[in-house]
VEXDREN-2710 file (C-alpha; in Angstrom, 1 decimal):
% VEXDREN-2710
k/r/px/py/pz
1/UNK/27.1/-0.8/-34.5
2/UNK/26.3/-0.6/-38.0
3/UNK/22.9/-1.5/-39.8
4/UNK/20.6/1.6/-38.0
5/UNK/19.7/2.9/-41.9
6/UNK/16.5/1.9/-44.0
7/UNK/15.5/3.0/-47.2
8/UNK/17.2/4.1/-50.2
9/UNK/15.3/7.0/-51.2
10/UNK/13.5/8.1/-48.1
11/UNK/15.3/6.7/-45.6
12/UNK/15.1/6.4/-41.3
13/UNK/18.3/6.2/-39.4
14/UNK/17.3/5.5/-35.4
15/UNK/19.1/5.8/-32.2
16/UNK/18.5/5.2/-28.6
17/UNK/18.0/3.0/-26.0
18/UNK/15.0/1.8/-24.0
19/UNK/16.2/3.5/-21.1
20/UNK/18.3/6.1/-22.0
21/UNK/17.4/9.7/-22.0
22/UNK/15.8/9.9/-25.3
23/UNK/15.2/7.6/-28.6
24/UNK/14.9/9.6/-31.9
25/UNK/15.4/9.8/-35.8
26/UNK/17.1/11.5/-38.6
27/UNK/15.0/11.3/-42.0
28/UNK/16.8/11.8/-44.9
29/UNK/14.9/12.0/-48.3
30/UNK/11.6/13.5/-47.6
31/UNK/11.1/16.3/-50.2
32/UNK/10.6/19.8/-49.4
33/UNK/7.3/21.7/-49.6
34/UNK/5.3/19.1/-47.4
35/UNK/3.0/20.8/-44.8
36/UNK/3.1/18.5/-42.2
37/UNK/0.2/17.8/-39.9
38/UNK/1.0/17.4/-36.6
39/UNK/-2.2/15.9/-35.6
40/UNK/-1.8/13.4/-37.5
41/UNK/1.1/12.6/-36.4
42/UNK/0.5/12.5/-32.6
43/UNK/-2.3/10.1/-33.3
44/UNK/-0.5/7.8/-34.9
45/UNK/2.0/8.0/-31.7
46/UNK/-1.1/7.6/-29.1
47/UNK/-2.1/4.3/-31.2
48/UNK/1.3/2.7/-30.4
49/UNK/1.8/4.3/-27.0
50/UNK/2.1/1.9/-24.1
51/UNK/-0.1/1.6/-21.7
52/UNK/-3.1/1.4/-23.5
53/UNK/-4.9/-1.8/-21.6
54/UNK/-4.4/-4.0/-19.6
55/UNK/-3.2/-6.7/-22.0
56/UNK/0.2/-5.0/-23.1
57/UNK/2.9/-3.7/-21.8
58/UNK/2.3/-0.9/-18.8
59/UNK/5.2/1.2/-18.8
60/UNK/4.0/5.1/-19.3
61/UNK/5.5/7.2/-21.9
62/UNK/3.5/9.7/-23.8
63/UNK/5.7/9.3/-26.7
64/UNK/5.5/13.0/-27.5
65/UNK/7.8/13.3/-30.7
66/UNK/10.0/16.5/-30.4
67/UNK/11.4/17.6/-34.5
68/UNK/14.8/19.0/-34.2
69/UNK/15.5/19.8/-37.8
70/UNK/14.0/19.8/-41.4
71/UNK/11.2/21.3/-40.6
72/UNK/10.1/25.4/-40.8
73/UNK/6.8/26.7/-40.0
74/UNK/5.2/23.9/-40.7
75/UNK/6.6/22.7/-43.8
76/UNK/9.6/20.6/-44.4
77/UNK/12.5/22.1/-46.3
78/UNK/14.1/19.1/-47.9
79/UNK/16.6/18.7/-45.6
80/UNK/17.3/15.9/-42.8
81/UNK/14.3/15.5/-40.3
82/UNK/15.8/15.1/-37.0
83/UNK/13.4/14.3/-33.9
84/UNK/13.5/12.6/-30.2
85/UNK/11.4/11.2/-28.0
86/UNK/12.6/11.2/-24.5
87/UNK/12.2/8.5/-22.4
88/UNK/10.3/9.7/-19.2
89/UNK/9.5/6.5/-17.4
90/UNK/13.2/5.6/-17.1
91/UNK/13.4/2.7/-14.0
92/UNK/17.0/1.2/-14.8
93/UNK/17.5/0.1/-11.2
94/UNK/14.2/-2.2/-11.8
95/UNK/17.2/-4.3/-14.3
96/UNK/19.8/-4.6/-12.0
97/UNK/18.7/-8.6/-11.3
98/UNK/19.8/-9.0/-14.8
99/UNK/22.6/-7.1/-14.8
100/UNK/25.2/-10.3/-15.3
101/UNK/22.2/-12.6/-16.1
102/UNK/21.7/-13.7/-20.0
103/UNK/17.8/-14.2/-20.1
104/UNK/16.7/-16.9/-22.5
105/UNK/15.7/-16.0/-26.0
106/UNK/16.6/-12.2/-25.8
107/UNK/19.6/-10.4/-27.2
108/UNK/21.7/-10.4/-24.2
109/UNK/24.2/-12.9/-25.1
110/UNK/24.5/-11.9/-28.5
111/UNK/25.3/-8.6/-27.7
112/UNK/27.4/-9.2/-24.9
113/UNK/29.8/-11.9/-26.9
114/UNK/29.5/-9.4/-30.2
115/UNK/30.2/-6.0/-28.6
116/UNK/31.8/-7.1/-25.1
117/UNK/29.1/-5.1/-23.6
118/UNK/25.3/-4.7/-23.3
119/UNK/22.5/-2.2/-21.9
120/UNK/20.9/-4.6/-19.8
121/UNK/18.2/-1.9/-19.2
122/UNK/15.4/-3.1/-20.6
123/UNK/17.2/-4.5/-23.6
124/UNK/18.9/-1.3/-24.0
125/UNK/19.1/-0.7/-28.5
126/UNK/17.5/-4.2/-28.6
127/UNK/14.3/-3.1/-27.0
128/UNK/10.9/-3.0/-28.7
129/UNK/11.0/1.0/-27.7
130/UNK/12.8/1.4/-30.6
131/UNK/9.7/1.3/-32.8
132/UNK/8.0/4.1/-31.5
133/UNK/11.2/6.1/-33.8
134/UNK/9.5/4.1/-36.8
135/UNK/6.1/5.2/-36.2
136/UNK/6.9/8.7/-36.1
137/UNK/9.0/8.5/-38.9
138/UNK/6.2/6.3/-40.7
139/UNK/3.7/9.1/-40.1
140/UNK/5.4/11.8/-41.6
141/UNK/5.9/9.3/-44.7
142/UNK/2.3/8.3/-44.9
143/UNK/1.2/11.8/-45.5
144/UNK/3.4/11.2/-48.7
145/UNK/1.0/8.8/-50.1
146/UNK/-1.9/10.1/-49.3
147/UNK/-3.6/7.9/-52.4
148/UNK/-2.7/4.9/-50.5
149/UNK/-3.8/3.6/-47.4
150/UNK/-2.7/1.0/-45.1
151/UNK/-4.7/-1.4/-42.7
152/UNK/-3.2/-3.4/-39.8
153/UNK/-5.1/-5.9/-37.9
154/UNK/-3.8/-8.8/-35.2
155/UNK/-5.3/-12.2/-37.2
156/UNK/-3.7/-14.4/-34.5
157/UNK/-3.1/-15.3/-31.3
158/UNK/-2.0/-18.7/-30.1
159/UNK/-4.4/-21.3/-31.6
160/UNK/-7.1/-18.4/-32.4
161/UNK/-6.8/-17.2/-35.7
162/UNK/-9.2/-15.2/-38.1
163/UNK/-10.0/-17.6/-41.1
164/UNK/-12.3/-15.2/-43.2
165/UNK/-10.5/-13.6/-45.9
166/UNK/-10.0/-9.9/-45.4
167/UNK/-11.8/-8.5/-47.9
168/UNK/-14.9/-9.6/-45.5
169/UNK/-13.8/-8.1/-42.6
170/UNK/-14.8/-4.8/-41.1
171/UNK/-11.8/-2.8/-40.4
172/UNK/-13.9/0.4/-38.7
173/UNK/-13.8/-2.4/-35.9
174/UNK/-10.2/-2.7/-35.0
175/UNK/-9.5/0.4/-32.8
176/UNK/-12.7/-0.4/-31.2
177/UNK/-10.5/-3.1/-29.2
178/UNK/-7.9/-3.9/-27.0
179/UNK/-6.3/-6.6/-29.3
180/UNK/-7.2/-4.5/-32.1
181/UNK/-8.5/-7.6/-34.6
182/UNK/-11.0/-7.1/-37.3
183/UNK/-13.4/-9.2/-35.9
184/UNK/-15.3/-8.3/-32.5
185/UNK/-16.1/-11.8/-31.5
186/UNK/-13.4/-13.2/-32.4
187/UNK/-11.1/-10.4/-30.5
188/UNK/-13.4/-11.0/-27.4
189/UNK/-12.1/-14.5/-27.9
190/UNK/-8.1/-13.4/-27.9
191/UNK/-8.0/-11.3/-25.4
192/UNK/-9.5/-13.7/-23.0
193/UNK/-6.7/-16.4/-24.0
194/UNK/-4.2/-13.3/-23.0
195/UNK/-6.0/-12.7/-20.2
196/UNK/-5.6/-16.4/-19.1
197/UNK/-2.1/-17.2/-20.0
198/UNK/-0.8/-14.2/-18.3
199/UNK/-2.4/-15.1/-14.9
200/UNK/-0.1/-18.5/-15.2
201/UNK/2.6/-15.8/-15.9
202/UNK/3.6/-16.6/-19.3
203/UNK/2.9/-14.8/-22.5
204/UNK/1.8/-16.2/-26.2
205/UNK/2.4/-14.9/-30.1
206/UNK/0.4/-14.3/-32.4
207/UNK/0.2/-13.4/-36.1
208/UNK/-0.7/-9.1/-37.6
209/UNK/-2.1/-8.8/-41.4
210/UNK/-1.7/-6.0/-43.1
211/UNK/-3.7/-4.4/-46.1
212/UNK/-2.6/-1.7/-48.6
213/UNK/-4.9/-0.1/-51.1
214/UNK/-4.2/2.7/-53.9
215/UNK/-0.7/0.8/-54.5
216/UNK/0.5/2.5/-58.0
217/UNK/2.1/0.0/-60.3
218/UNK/5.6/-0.4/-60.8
219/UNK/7.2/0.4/-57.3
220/UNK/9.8/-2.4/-56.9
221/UNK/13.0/-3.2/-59.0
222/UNK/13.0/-6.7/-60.3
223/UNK/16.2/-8.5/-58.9
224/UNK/17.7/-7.9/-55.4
225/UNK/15.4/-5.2/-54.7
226/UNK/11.9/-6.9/-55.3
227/UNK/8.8/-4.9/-52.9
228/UNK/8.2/-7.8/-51.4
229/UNK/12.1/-8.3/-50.4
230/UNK/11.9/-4.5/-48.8
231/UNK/8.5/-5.5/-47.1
232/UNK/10.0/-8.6/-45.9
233/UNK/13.4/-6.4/-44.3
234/UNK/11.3/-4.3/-43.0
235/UNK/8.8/-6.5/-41.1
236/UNK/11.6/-9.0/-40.2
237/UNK/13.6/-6.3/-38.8
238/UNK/10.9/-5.8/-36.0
239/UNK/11.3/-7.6/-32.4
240/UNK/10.2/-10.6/-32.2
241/UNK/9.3/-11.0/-35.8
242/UNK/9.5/-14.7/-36.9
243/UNK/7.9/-15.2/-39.9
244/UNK/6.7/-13.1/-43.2
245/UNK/4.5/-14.3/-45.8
246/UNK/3.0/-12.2/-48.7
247/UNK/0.1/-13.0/-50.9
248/UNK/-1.3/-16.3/-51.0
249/UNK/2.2/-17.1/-48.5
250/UNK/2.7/-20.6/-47.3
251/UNK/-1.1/-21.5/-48.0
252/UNK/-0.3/-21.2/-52.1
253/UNK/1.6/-24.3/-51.4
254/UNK/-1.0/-26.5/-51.6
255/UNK/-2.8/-25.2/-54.6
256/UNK/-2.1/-26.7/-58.0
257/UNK/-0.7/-23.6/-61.1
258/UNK/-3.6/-23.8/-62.8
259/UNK/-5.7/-22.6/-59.9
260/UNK/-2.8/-20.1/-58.6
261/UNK/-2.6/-18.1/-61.6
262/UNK/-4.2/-14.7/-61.0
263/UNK/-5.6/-14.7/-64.6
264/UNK/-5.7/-10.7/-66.2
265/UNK/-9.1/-8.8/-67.1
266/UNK/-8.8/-6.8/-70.5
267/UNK/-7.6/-3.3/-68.1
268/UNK/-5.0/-5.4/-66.7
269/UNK/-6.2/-5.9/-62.9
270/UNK/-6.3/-9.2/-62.4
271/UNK/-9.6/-11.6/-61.3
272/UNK/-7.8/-13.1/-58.1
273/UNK/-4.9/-11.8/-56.3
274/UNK/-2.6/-14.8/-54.8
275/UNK/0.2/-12.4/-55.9
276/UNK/-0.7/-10.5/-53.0
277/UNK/0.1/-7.4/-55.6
278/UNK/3.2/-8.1/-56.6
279/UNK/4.8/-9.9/-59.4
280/UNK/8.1/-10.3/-60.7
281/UNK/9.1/-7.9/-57.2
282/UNK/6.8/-5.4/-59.2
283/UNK/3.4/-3.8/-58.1
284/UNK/0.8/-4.6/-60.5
285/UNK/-2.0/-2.5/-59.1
286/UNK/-4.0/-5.0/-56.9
287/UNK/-3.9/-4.8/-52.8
288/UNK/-0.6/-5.6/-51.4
289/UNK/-1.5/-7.8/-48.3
290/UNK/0.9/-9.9/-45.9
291/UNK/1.3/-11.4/-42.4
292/UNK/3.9/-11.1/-39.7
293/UNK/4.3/-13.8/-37.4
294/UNK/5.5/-12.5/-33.7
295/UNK/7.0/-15.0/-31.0
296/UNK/5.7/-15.2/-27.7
297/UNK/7.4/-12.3/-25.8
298/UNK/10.3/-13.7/-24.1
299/UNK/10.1/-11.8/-20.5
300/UNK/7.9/-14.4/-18.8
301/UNK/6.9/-14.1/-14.8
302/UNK/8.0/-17.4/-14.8
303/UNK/11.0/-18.9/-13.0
304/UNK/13.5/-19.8/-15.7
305/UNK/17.0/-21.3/-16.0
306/UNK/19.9/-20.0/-17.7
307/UNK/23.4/-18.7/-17.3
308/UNK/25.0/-15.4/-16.3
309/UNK/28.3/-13.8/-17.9
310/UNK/30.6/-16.4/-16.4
311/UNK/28.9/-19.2/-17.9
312/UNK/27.6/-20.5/-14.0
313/UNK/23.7/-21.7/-14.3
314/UNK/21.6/-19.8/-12.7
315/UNK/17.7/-19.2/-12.5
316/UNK/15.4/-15.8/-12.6
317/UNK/11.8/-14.7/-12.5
318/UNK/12.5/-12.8/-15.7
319/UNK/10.0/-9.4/-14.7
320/UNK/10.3/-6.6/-16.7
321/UNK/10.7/-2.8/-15.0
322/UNK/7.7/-2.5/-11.9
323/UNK/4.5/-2.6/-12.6
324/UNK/5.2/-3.6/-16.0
325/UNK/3.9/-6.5/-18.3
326/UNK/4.8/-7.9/-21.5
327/UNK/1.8/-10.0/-22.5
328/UNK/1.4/-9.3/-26.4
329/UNK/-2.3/-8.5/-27.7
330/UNK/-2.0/-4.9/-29.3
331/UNK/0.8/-5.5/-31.8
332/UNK/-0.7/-3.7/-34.9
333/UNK/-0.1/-0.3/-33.1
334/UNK/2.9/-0.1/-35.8
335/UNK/2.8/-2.2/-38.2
336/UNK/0.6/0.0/-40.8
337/UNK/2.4/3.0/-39.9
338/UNK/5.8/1.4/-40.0
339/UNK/4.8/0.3/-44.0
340/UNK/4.5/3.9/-45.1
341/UNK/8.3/4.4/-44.0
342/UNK/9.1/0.9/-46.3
END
């Protein structure tokens, strides 16, 4: 399997399955002399560990993030960061329904008719567990740029969506809860949609925003390599990821040149920002904002049909490992620490 590397200069290379004994990383990149802070670092775990409420996924793993390599007493030495996070809550005999069983919009047919095999555990490499390697690896990058930080909020679920621009909203707000948006009301509002579509035993989507202050300008090359490109790999590459807009996005569409142009003060920041801080692939200083779009999870409580291995139809309550649900509210635990890695 090729295609587990991102970066060019500080890159992540993951590993792992859902279920297997352990997930980790190998960092390559990160400059010697750094005294990491561990803190830090299991915080930014906790924010993404499952488990959290009610509303998201209840499989238990602390996520504690075990550094192999690249690192002594304290402070990194320049060379390759390995790490692993076991997997604790390991219930592969809770997957054996699906064991010849292709469930509808995941990656088990693609992986089965591209490798001739597939970890039907949980989704096996395909798995949203995999991100938990990202934040951990994000972490340790963040405290790299400590002039810069990064704000991730959920601005959508289903129909409900945030419509004040962000630089009204009050981000000291989002960990205060369970969907984590921006807004209190409004994530009062979100979570009881969840709350109501997953007693009919079916899941919705939802959009995540994202905010980054302190950029520098110039980070970007012009051509294949534009920031926004790399943003846009990065955020696509997460599950479930349908749709990445930047800046003014799909909504600059409508408006005419004249009134899109972010017209320059005489120090060069400019007086609007439908850029979303880039231009030309270039940071130019101003706040880098985007959105990710995220489909409704696919593992539904709801009777489905479908196919097994064989091609013979065939129908499954498509329930994820006991106890367990997938009903997606929280989805920013990552997305502002998996930026600082990008």
């Amino acid at each position: 399997m090729a295609g587990n590397t991102f970066g060019s200069h500080f890159t992540l290379t993951t590993f792992g399955e859902s279920h297997g004994e352990a997930i980790g990383g190998i960092i390559d990149g990160c400059p010697a002399g750094l005294a990491l802070d561990f803190e830090a670092i299991d915080l930014e775990m906790k924010r993404r560990m499952p488990g959290q409420s009610t509303i998201v996924t209840q499989r238990k793993e602390p996520d504690t993030v075990t550094f192999l390599s690249g690192i002594f007493e304290g402070v990194t030495t320049g060379t390759p960061i390995g790490f692993i996070i076991e997997n604790t809550n390991q219930k592969s005999q809770d997957y054996s329904h699906i064991k010849d069983v292709y469930r509808p919009s995941h990656a088990d047919y693609t992986y089965d008719k591209k490798y001739g095999n597939r970890d039907y555990r949980g989704g096996g490499r395909s798995s949203a567990r995999e991100t938990a390697v990202r934040v951990a690896a994000g972490a340790v990058a963040k405290q790299l740029l400590k002039d810069m930080s990064f704000t991730a909020y959920v601005s959508s679920v289903g129909e409900l969506k945030l419509t004040k621009p962000y630089q009204e909203l009050d981000f000291s707000v989002i960990e205060q809860n369970a969907v984590r948006c921006a807004d209190p009301e409004m994530a009062a509002n979100m979570e009881q949609l969840i709350r109501k579509i997953r007693k009919e035993g079916d899941t919705v989507g939802g959009t995540i925003s994202c905010v980054v202050k302190g950029v520098p300008v110039g980070l970007g090359e012009p051509v294949f390599d534009k920031l926004h490109a790399q943003l846009g790999k990065a955020m696509l590459s997460i599950n479930a990821v349908k749709g990445f807009e930047f800046g003014s996005g799909f909504e600059g569409t409508k408006l005419r040149g004249s009134n899109h142009n972010d017209i320059f003060n005489q120090d060069g920041s400019t007086q609007t920002n439908y850029s979303g801080g880039i231009q030309g692939g270039i940071s130019n200083g101003e706040d880098i904002y985007f959105s990710v779009a995220f489909k409704p999870v696919a593992t539904i409580m709801q009777k489905q049909e479908t196919i097994d291995s064989k091609g013979n139809k065939t129908s499954r309550s498509l329930r994820g490992a006991k106890g367990g649900t997938h009903s997606r509210g929280n989805g920013c635990f990552s997305i502002g620490r998996l930026l600082a890695v990008k």
